[in-house]
CHARMM internal coordinates of N, CA and C (Angstrom, degrees):
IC EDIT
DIST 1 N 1 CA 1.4415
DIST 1 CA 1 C 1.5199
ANGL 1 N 1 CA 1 C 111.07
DIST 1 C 2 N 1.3652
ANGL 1 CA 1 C 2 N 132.33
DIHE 1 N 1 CA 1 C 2 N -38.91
DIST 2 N 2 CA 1.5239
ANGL 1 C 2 N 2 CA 155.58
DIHE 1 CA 1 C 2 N 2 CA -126.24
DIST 2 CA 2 C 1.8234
ANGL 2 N 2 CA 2 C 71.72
DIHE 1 C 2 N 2 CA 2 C -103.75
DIST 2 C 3 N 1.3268
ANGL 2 CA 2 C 3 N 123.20
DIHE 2 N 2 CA 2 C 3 N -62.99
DIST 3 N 3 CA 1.5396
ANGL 2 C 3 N 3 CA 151.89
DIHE 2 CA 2 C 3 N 3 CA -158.93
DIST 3 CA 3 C 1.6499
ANGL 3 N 3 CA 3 C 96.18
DIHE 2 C 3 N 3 CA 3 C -57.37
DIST 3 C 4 N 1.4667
ANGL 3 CA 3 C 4 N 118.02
DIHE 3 N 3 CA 3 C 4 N -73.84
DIST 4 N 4 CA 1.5159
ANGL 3 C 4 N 4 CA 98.55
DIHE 3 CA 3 C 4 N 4 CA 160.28
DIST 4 CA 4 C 0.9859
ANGL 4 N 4 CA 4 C 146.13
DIHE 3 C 4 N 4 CA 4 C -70.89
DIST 4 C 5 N 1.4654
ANGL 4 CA 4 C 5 N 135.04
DIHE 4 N 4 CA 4 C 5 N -15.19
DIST 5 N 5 CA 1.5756
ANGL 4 C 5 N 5 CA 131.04
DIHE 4 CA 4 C 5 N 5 CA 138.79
DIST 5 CA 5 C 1.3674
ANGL 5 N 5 CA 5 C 120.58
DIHE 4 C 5 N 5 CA 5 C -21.62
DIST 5 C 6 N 1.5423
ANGL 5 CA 5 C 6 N 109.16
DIHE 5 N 5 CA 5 C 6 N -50.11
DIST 6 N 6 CA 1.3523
ANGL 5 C 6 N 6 CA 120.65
DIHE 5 CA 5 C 6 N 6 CA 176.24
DIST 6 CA 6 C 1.3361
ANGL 6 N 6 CA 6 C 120.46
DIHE 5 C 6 N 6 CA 6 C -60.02
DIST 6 C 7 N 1.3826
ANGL 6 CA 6 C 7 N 124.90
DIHE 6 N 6 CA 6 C 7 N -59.03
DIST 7 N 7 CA 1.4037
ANGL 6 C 7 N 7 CA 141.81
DIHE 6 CA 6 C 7 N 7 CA 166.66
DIST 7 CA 7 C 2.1812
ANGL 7 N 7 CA 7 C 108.06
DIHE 6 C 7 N 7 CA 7 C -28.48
DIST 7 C 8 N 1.7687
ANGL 7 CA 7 C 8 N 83.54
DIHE 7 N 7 CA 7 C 8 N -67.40
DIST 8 N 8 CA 1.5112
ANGL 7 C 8 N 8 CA 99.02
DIHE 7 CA 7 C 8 N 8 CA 177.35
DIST 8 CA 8 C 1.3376
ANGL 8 N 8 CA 8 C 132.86
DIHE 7 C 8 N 8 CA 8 C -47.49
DIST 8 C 9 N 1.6998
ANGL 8 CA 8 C 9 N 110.46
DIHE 8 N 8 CA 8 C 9 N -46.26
DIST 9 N 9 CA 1.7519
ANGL 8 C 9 N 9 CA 111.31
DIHE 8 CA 8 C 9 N 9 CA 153.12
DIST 9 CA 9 C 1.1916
ANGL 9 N 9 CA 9 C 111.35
DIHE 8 C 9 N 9 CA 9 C -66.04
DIST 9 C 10 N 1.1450
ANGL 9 CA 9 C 10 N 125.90
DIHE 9 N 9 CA 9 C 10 N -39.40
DIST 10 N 10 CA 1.6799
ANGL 9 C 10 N 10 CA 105.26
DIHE 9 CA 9 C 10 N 10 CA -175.02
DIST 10 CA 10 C 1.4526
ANGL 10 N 10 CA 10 C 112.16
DIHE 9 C 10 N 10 CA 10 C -50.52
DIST 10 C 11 N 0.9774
ANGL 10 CA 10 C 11 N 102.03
DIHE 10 N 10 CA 10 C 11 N -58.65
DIST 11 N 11 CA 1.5552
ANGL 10 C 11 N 11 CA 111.31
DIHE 10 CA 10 C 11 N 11 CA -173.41
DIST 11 CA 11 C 1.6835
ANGL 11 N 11 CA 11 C 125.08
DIHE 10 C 11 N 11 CA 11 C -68.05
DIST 11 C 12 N 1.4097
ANGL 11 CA 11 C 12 N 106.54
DIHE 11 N 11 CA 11 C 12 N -23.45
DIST 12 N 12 CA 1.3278
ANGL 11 C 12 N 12 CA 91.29
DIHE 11 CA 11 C 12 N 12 CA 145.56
DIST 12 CA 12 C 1.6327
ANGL 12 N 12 CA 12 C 130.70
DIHE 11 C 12 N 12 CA 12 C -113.28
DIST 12 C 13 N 1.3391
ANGL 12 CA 12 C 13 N 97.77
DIHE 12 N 12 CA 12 C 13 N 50.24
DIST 13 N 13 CA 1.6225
ANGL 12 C 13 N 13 CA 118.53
DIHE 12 CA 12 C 13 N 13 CA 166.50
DIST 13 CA 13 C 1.4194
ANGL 13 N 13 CA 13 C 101.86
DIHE 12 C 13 N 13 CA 13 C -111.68
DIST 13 C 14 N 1.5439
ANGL 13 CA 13 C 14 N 131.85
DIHE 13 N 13 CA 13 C 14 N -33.94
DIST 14 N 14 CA 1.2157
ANGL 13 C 14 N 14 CA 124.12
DIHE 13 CA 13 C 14 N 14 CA 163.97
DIST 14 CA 14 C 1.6387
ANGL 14 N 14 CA 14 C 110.06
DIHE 13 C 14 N 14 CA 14 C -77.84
DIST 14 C 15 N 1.2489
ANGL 14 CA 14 C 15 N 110.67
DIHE 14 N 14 CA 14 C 15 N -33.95
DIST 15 N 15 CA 1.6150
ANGL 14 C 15 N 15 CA 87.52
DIHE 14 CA 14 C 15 N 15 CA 162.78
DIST 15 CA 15 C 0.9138
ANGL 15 N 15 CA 15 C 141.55
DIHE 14 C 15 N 15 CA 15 C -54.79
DIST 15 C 16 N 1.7146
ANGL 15 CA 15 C 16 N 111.63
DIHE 15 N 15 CA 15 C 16 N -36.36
DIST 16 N 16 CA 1.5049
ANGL 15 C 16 N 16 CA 115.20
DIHE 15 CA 15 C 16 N 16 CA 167.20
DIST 16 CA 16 C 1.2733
ANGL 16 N 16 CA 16 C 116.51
DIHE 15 C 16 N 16 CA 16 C -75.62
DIST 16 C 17 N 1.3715
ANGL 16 CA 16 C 17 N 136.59
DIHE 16 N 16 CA 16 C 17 N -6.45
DIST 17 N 17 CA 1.2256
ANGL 16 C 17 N 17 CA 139.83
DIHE 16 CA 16 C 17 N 17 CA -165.83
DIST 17 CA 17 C 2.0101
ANGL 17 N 17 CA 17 C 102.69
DIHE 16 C 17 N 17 CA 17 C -87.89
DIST 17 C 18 N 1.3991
ANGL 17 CA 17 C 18 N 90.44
DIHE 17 N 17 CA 17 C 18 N -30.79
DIST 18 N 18 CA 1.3975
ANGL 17 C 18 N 18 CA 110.42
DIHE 17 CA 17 C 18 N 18 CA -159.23
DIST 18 CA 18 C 1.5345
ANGL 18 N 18 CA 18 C 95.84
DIHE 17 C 18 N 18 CA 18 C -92.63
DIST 18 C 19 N 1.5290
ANGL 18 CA 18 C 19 N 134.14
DIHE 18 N 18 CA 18 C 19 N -50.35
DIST 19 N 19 CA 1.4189
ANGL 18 C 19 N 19 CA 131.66
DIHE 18 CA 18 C 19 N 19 CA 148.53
DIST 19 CA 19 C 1.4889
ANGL 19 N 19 CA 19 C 128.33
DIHE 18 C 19 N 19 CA 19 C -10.55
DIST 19 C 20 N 2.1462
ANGL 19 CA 19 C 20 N 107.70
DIHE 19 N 19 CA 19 C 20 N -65.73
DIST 20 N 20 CA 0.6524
ANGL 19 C 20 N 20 CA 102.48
DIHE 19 CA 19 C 20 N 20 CA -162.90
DIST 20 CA 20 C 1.9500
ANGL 20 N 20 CA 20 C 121.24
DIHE 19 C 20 N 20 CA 20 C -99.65
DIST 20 C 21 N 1.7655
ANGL 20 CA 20 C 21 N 87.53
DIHE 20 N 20 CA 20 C 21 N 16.57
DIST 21 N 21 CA 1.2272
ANGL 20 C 21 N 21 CA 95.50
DIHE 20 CA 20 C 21 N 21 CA -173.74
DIST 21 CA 21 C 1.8584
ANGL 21 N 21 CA 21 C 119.71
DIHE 20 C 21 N 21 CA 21 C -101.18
DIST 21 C 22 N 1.6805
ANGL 21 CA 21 C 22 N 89.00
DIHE 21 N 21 CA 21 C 22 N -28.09
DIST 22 N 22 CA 1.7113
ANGL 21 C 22 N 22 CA 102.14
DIHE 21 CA 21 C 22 N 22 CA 174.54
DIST 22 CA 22 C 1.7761
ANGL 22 N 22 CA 22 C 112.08
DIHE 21 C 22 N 22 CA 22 C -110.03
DIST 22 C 23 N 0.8881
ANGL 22 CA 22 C 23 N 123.44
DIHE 22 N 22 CA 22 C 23 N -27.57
DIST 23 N 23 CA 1.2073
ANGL 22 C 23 N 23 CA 140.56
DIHE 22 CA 22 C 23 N 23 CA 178.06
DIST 23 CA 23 C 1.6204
ANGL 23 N 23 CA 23 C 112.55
DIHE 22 C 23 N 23 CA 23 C -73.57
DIST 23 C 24 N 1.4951
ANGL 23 CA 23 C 24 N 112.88
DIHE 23 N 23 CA 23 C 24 N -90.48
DIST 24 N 24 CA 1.6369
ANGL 23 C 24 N 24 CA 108.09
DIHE 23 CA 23 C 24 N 24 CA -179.72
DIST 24 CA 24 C 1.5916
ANGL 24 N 24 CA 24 C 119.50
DIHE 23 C 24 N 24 CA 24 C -72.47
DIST 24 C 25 N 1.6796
ANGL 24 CA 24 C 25 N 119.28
DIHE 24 N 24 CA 24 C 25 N -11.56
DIST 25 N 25 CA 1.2022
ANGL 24 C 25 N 25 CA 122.80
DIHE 24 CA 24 C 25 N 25 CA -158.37
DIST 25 CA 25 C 1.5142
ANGL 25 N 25 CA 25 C 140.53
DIHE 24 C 25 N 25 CA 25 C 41.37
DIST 25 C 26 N 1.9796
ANGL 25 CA 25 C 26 N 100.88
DIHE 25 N 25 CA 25 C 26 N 32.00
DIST 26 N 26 CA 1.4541
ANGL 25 C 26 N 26 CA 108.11
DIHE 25 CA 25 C 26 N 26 CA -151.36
DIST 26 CA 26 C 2.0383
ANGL 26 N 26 CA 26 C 85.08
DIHE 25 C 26 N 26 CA 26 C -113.18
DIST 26 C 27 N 0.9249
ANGL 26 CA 26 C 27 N 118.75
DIHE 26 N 26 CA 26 C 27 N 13.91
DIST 27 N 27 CA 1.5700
ANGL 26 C 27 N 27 CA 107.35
DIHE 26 CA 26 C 27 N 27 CA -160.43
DIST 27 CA 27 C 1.5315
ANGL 27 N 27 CA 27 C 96.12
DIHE 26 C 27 N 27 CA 27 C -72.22
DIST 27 C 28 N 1.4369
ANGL 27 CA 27 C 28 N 127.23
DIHE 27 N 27 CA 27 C 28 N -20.71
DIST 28 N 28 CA 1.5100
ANGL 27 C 28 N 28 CA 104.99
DIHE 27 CA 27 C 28 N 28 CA 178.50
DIST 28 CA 28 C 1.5474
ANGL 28 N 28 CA 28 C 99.67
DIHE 27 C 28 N 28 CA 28 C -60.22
DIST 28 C 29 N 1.3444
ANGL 28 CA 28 C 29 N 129.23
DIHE 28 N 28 CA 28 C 29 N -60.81
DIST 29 N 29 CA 1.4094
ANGL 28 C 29 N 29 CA 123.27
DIHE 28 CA 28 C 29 N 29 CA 177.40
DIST 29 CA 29 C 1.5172
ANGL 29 N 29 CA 29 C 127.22
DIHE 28 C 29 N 29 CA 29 C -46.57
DIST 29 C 30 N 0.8401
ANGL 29 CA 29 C 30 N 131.98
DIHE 29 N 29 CA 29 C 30 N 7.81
DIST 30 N 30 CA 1.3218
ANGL 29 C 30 N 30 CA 141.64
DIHE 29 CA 29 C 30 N 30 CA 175.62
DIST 30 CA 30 C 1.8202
ANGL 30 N 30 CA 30 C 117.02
DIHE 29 C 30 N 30 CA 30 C -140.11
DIST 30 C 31 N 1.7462
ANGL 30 CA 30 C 31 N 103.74
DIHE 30 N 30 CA 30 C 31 N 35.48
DIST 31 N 31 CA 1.3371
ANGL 30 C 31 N 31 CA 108.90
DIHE 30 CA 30 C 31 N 31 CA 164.20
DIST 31 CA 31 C 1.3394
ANGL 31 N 31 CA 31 C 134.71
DIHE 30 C 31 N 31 CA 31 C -45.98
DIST 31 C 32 N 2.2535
ANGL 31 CA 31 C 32 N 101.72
DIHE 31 N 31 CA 31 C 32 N -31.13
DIST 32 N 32 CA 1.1357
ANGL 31 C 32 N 32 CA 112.25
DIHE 31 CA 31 C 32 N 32 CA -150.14
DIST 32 CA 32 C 1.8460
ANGL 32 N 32 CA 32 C 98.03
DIHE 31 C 32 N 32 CA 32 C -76.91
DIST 32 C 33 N 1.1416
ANGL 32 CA 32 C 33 N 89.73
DIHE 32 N 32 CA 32 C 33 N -39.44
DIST 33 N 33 CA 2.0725
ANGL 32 C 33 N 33 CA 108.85
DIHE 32 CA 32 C 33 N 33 CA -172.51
DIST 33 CA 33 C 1.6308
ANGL 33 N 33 CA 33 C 92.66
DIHE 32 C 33 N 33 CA 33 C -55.92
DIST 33 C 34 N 1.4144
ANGL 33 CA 33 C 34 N 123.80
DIHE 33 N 33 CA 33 C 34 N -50.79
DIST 34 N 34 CA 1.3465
ANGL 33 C 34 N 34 CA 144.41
DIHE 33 CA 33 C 34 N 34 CA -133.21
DIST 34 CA 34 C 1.9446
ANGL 34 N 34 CA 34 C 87.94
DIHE 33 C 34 N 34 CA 34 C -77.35
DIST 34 C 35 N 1.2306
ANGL 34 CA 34 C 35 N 113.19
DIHE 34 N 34 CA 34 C 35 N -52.63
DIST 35 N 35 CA 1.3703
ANGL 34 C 35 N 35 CA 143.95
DIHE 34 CA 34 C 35 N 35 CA -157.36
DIST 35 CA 35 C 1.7550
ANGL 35 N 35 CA 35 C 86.65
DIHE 34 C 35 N 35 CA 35 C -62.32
DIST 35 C 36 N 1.8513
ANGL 35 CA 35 C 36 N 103.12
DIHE 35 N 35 CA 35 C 36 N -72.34
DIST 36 N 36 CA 1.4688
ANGL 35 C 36 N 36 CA 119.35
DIHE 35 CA 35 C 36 N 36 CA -153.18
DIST 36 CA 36 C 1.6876
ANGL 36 N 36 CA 36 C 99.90
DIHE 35 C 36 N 36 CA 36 C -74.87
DIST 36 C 37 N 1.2015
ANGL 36 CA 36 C 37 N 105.63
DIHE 36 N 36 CA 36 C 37 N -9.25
DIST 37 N 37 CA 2.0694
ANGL 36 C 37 N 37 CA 90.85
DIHE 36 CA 36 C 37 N 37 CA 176.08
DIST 37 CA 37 C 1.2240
ANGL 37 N 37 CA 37 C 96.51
DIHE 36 C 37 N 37 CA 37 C -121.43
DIST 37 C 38 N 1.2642
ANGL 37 CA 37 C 38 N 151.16
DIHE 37 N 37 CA 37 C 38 N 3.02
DIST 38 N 38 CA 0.9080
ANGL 37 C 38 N 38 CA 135.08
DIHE 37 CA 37 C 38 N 38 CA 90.40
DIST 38 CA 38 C 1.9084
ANGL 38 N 38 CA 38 C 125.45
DIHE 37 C 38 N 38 CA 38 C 28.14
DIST 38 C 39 N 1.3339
ANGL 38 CA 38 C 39 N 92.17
DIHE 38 N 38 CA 38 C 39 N -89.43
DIST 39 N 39 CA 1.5091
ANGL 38 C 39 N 39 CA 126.11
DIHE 38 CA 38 C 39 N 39 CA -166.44
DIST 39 CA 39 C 1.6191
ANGL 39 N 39 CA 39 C 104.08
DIHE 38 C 39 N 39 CA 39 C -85.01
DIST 39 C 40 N 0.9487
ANGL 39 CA 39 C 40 N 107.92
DIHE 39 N 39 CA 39 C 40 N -22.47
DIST 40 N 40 CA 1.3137
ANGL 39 C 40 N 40 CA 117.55
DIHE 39 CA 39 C 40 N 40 CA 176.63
DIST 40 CA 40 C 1.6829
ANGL 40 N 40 CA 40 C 110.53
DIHE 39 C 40 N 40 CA 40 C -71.02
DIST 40 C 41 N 1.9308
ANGL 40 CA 40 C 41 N 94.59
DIHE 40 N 40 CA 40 C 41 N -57.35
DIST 41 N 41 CA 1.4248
ANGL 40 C 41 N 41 CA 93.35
DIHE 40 CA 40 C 41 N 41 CA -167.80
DIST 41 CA 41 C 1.9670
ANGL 41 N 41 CA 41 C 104.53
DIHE 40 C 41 N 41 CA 41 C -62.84
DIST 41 C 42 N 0.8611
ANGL 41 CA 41 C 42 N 118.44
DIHE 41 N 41 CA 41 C 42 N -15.49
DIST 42 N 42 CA 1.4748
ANGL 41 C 42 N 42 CA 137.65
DIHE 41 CA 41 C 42 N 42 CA -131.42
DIST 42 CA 42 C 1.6607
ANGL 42 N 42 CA 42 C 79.35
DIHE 41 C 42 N 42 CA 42 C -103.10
DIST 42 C 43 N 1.2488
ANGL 42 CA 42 C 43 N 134.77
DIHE 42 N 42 CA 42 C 43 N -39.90
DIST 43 N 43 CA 1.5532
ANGL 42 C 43 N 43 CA 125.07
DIHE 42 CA 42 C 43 N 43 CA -171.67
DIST 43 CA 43 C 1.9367
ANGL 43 N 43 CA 43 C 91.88
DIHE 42 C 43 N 43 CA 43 C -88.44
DIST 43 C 44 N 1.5192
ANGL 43 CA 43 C 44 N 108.45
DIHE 43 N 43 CA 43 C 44 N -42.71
DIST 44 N 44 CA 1.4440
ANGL 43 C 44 N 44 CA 102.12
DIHE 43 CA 43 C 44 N 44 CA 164.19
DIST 44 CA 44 C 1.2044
ANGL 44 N 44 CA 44 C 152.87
DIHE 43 C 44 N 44 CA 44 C -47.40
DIST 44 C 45 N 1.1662
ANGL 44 CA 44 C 45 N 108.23
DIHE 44 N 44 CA 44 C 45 N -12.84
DIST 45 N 45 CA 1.3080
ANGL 44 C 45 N 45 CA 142.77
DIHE 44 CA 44 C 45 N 45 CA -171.60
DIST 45 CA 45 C 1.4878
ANGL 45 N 45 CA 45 C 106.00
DIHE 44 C 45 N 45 CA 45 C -99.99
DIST 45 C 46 N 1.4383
ANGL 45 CA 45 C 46 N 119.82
DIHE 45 N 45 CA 45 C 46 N -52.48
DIST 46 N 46 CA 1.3993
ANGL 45 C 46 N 46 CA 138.35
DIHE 45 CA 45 C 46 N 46 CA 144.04
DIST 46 CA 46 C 1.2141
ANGL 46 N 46 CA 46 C 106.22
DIHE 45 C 46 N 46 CA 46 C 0.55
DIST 46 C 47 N 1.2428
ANGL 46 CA 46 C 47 N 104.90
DIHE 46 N 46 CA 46 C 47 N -95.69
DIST 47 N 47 CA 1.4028
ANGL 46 C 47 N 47 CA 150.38
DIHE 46 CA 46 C 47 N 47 CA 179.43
DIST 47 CA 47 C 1.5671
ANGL 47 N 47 CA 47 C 109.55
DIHE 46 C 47 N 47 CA 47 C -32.23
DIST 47 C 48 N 1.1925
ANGL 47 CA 47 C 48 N 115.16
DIHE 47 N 47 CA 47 C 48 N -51.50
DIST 48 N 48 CA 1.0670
ANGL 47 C 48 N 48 CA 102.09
DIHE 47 CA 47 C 48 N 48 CA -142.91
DIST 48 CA 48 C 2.3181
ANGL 48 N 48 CA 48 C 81.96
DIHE 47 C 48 N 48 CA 48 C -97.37
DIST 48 C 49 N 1.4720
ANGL 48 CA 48 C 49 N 112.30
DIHE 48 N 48 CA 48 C 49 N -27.14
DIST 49 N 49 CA 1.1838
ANGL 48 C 49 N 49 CA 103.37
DIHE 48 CA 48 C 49 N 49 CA -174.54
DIST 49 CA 49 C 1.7637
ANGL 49 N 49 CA 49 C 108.96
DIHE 48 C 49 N 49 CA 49 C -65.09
DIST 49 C 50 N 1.8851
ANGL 49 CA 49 C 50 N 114.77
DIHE 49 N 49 CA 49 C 50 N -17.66
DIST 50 N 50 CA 1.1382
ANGL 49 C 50 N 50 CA 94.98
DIHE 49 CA 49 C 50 N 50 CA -159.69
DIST 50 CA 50 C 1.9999
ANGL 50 N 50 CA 50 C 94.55
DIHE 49 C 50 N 50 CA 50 C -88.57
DIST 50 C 51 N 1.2845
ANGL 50 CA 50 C 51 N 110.47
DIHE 50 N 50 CA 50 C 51 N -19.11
DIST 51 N 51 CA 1.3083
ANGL 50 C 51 N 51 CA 126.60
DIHE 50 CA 50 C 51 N 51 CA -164.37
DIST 51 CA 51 C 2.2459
ANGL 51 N 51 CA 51 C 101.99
DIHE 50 C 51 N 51 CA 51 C -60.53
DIST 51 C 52 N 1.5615
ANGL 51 CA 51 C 52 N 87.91
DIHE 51 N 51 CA 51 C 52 N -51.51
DIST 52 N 52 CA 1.5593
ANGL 51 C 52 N 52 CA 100.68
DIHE 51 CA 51 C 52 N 52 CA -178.09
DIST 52 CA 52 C 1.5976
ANGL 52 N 52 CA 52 C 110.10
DIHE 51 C 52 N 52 CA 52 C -93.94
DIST 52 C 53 N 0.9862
ANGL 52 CA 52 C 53 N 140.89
DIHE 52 N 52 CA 52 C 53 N -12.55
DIST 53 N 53 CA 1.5532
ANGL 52 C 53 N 53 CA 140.29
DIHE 52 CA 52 C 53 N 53 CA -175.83
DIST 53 CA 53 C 1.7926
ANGL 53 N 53 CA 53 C 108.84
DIHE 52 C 53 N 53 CA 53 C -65.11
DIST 53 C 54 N 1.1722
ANGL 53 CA 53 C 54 N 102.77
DIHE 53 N 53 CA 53 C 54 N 105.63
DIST 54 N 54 CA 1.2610
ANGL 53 C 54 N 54 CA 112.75
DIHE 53 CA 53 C 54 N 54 CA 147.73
DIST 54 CA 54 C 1.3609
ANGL 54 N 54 CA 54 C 157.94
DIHE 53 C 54 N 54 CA 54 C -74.81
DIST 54 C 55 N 1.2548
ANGL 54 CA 54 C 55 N 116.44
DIHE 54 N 54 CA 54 C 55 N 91.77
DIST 55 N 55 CA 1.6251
ANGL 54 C 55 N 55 CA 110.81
DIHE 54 CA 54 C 55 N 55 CA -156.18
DIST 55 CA 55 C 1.5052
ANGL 55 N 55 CA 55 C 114.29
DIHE 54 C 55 N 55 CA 55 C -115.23
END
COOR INIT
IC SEED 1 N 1 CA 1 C
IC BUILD
């Protein structure tokens, strides 16, 4: 469950990424959002490989 939550923000973080990059053409103005989820997904991602990794 935890696994598609994950999937699901990602993907609509590239949606918004993808919105605000071909669509409104405003993503230089919105570096700051762009930067911090970003960083967000990026500790999530973290997270979630050390949580599920099997070794």
């Amino acid at each position: 469950m935890s696994l598609m939550f994950g999937i699901v923000f990602f993907a609509g973080y590239i949606a918004w990424v993808l919105y605000r990059l071909v669509i409104k053409r405003d993503l230089k103005q919105h570096l700051n959002d762009f930067y911090g989820l970003t960083f967000f997904i990026g500790v999530w991602m973290l997270i979630y490989y050390f949580l599920f990794h099997k070794s």
